[in-house]
C-alpha positions as CSV (number, residue, x, y, z in Angstrom):
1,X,9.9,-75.3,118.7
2,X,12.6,-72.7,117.3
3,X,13.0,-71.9,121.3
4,X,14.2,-75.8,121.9
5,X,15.8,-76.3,118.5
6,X,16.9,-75.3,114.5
7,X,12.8,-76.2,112.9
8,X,12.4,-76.3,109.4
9,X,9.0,-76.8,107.2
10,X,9.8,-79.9,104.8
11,X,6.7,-78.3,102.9
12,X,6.1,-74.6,101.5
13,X,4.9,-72.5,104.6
14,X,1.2,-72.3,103.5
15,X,0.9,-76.0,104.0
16,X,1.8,-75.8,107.7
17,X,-0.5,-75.4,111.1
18,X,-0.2,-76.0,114.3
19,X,-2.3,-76.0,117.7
20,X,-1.0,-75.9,120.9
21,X,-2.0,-75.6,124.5
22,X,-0.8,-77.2,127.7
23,X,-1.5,-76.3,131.4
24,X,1.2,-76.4,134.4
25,X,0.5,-79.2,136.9
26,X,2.6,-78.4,140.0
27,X,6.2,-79.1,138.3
28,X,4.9,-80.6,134.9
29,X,3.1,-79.3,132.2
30,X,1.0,-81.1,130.3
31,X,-0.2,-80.3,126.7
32,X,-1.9,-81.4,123.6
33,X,0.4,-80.6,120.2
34,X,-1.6,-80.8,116.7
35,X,0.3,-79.9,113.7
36,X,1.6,-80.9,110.0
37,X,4.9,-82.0,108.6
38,X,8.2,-80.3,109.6
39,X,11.5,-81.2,111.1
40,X,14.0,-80.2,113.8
41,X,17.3,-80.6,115.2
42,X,18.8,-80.1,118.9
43,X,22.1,-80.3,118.2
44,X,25.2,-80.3,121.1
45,X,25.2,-76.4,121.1
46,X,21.8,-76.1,121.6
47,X,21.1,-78.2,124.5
48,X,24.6,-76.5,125.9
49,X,23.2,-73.1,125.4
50,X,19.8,-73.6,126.8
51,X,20.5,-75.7,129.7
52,X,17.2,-77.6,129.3
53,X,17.2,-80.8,131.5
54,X,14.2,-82.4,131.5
55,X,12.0,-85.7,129.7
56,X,9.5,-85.0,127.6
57,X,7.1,-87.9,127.0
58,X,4.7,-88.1,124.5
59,X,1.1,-90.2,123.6
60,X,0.3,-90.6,120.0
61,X,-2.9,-90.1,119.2
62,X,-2.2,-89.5,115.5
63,X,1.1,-89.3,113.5
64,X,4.6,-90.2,113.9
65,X,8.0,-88.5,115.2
66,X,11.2,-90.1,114.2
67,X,14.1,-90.2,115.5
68,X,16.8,-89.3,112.4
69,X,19.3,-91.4,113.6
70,X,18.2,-94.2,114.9
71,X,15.0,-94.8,113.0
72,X,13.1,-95.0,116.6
73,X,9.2,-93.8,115.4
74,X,9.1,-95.4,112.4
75,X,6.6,-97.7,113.4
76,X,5.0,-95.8,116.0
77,X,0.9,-95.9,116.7
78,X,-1.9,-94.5,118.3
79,X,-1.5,-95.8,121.8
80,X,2.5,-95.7,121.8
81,X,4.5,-93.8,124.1
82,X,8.0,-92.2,123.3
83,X,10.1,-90.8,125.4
84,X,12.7,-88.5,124.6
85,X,15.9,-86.6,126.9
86,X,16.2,-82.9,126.1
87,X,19.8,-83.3,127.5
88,X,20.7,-85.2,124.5
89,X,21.1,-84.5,120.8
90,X,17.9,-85.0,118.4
91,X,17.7,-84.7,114.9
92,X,14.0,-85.1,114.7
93,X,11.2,-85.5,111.9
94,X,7.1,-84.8,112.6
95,X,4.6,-86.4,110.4
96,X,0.5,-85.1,111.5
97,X,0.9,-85.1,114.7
98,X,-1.8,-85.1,117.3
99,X,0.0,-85.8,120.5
100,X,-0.4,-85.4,124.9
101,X,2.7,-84.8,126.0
102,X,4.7,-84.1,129.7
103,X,7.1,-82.2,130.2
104,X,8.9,-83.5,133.3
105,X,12.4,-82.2,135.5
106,X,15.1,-84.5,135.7
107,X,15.2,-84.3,139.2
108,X,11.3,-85.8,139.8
109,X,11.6,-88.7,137.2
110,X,15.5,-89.9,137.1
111,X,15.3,-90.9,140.4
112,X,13.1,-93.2,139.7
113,X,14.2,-94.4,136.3
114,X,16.4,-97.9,135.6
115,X,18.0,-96.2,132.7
116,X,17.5,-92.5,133.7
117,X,20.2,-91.6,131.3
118,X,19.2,-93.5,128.3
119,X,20.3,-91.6,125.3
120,X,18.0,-90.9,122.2
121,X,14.5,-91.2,121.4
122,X,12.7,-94.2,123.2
123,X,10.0,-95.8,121.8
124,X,7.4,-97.9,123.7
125,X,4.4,-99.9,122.1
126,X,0.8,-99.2,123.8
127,X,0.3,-102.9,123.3
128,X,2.3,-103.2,126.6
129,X,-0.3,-102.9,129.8
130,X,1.6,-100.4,131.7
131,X,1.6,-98.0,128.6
132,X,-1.6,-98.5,127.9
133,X,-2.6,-97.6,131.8
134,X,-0.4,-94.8,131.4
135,X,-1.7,-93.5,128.2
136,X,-5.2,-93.7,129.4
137,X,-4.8,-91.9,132.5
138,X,-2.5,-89.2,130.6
139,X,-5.5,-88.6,128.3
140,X,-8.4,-88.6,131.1
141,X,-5.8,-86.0,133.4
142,X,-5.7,-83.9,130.0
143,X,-9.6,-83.9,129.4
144,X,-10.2,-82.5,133.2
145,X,-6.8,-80.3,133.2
146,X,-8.5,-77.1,132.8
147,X,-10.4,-77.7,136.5
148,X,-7.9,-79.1,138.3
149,X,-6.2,-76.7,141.2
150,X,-2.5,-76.4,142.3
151,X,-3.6,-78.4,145.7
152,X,-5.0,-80.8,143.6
153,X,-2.4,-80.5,141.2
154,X,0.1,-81.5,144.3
155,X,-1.3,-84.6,145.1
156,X,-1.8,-86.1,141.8
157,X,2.1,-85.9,140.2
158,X,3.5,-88.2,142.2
159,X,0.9,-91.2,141.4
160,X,1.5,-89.9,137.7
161,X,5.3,-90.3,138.0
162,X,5.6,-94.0,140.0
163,X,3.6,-94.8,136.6
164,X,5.7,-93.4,134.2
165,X,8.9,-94.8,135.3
166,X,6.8,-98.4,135.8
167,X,5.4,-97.9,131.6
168,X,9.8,-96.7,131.0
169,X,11.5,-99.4,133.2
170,X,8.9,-102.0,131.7
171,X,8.1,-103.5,135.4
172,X,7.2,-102.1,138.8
173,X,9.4,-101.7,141.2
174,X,9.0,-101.1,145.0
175,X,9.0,-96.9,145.0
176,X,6.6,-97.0,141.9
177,X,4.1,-100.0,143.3
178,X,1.5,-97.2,144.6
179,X,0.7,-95.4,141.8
180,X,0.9,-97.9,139.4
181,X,-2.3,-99.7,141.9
182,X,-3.8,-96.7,142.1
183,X,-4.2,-95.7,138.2
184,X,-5.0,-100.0,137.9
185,X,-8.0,-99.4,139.7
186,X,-9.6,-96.4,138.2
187,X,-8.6,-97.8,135.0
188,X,-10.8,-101.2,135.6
189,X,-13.5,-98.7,137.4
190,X,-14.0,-97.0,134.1
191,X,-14.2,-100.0,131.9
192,X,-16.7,-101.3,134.4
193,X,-18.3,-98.2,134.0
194,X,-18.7,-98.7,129.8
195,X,-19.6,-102.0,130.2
196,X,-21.4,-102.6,133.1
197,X,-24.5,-104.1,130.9
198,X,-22.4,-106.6,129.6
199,X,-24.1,-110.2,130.1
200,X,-20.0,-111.3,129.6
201,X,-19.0,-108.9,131.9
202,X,-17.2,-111.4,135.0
203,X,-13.6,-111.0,137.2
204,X,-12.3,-113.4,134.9
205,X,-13.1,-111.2,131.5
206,X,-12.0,-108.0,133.5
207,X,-8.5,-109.4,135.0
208,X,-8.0,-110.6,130.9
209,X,-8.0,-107.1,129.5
210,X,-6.1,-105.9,131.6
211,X,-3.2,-108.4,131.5
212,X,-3.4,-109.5,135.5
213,X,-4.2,-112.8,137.6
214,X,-8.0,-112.8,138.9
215,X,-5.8,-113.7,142.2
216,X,-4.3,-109.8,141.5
217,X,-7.9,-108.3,141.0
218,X,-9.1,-109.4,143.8
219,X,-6.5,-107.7,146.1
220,X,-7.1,-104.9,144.5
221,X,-10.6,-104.3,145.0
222,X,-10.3,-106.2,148.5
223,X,-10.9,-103.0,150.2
224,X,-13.9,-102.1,148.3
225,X,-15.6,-105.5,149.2
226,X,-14.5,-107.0,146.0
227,X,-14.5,-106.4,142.2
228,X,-18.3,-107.8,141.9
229,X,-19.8,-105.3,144.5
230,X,-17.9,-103.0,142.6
231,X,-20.0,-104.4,139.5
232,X,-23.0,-104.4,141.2
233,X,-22.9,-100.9,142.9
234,X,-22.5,-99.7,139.1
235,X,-25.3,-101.9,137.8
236,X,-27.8,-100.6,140.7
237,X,-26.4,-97.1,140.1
238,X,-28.1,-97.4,136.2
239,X,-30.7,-99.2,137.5
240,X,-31.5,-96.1,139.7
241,X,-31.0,-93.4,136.9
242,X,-33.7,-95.9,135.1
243,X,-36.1,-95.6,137.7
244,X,-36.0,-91.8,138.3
245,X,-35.9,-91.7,133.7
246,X,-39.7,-90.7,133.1
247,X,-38.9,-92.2,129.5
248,X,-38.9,-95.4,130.9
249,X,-42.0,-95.0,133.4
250,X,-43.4,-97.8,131.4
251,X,-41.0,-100.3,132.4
252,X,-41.7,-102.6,135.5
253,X,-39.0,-103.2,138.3
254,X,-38.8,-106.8,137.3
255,X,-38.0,-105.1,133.5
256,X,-35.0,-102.8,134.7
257,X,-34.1,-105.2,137.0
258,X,-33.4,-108.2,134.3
259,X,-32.1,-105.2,131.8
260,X,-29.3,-104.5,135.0
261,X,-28.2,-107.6,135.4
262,X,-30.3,-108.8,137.9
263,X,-31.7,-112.7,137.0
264,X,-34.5,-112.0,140.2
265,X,-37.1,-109.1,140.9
266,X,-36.3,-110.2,144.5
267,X,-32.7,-110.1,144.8
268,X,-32.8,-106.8,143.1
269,X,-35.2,-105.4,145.3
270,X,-32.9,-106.4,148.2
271,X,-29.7,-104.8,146.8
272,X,-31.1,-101.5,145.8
273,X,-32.8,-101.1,149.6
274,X,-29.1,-101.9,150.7
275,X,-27.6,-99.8,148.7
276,X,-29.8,-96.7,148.9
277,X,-32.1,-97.8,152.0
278,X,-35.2,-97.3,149.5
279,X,-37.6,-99.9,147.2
280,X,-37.2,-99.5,143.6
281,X,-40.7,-98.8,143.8
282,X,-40.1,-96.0,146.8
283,X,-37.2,-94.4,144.6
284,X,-39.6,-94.5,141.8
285,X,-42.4,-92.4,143.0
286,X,-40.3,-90.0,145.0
287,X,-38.8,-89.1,141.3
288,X,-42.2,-89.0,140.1
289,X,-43.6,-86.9,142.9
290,X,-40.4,-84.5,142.8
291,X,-41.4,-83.9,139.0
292,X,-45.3,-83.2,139.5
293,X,-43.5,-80.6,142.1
294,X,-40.9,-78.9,139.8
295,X,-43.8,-78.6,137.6
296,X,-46.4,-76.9,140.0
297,X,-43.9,-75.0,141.0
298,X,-42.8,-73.6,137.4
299,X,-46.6,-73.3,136.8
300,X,-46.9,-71.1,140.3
301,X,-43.5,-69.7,141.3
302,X,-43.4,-68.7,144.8
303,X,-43.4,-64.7,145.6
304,X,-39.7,-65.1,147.3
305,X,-37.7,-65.9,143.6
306,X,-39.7,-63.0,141.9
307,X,-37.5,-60.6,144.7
308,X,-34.0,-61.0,142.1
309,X,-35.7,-59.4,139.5
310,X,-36.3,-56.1,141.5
């Protein structure tokens, strides 16, 4: 932080960690920042010395950082968002912090910004759905960073930038409509995901959580056939991982079928054939087959595999 600004420990030095790491995604980096109690100040001189024009935003997971002067952190939580120019003064204090954060240039985010030069630290409550979206898919990016490529890399920043500015400006506008749909959808794919065993899970419980008009979810999973195929296809998708589980070789198909959220034996048979162009029953004994076969063939491996040992 001495780089970006005059740090000081509020505590004696043995009393002070950090942990840091952060990858570059095309023009942004993106990092996780753990440490304890200290302070800093980028004052005038500093931010005309260094040249540094660029947002930083950052996702509380843990901890505060307040804003000196205008009191902005005080009440932040896990879930908030602030964001903060590095063209501007801060006189900064950091309380146990455990935060994602992006670093973004000026040039890819102001453009799309209401207020792009909105001094001082902004603080934005995760109670608000497009922060929330945000935050989520900020956290999910970070957890996979480390296997994402360049290409990759390329295509994904400008999704993650229409959102931004739609969680800053507090609405979406035209150029940021895209990715704010796009992270919308993953986000309700993965809660489908968790709770796809949920008796209560329906469209109306679904568009609820996440703040929209079942008239809204629809159109967004219009492409996909609907939000309930996309319910089903993650129910049958269980369903077959049951099936193929030798744990639950026991169970019948009428069993897994009620446990998936399937009221009939019959309408569930007719799904999974349609989804996977197999019986339960067929997908069932191929697992059990390909087992007694692993097993034969760990009990007699064939000549060929022995020839990587020589």
């Amino acid at each position: 932080m001495d780089h970006l600004a005059d740090a000081r420990l509020v505590k004696e030095p043995e009393y002070f960690h950090v942990r840091a790491e952060a990858v570059i995604l095309d023009r942004l980096v993106l990092g996780n920042v753990r440490n304890s109690t200290y302070a800093y100040d980028r004052s005038r001189f500093r931010v005309a010395r260094d040249g540094i024009d660029h947002y930083m935003l950052h996702f509380y997971r843990k901890g505060r950082l307040i804003c000196r002067k205008t009191g902005v952190g005080e009440t932040v939580k896990p879930g908030d968002m602030t964001l903060a120019d590095m063209a501007n003064p801060e006189l900064v204090a950091i309380v146990d912090l455990d935060v994602v954060n992006i670093v973004v240039p000026r040039a890819l985010l102001a453009p799309l910004l209401s207020e792009p030069d909105a001094s001082g630290l902004r603080h934005f409550s995760g109670d608000n759905i497009l922060v929330k979206l945000l935050y989520d898919h900020v956290n999910a990016l970070y957890a996979e960073s480390h296997h994402i490529t360049m290409k990759q890399a390329g295509a994904l920043v400008p999704a993650l930038l229409e959102m931004a500015a739609a969680a800053i400006n507090g609405g979406v506008r035209d150029e940021t409509r895209l990715g704010v749909s796009s992270a919308l959808k993953q986000a309700i794919r993965r809660y489908v995901s968790v709770h796809a065993l949920a008796a209560e899970l329906t469209p109306k419980r679904i568009a609820s959580h996440f703040g929209i008009s079942p008239r809204k979810l629809s159109y967004l999973f219009q492409e996909d056939g609907g939000i309930a195929t996309c319910i089903q296809s993650e129910r049958l998708r269980l369903a077959r991982l049951a099936l193929m589980d030798p744990a639950q070789r026991g169970r019948t198909i009428a069993e897994i079928a009620e446990a998936h959220g399937f009221a009939h034996r019959t309408s569930f048979i007719r799904a999974f054939e349609r989804a996977y162009s197999l019986t339960p029953s067929q997908q069932r004994a191929i697992a059990v087959g390909r087992r007694s076969a692993d097993k034969d063939a760990l009990s007699h491996p064939s000549p060929i595999k022995w020839i990587g040992h020589f």
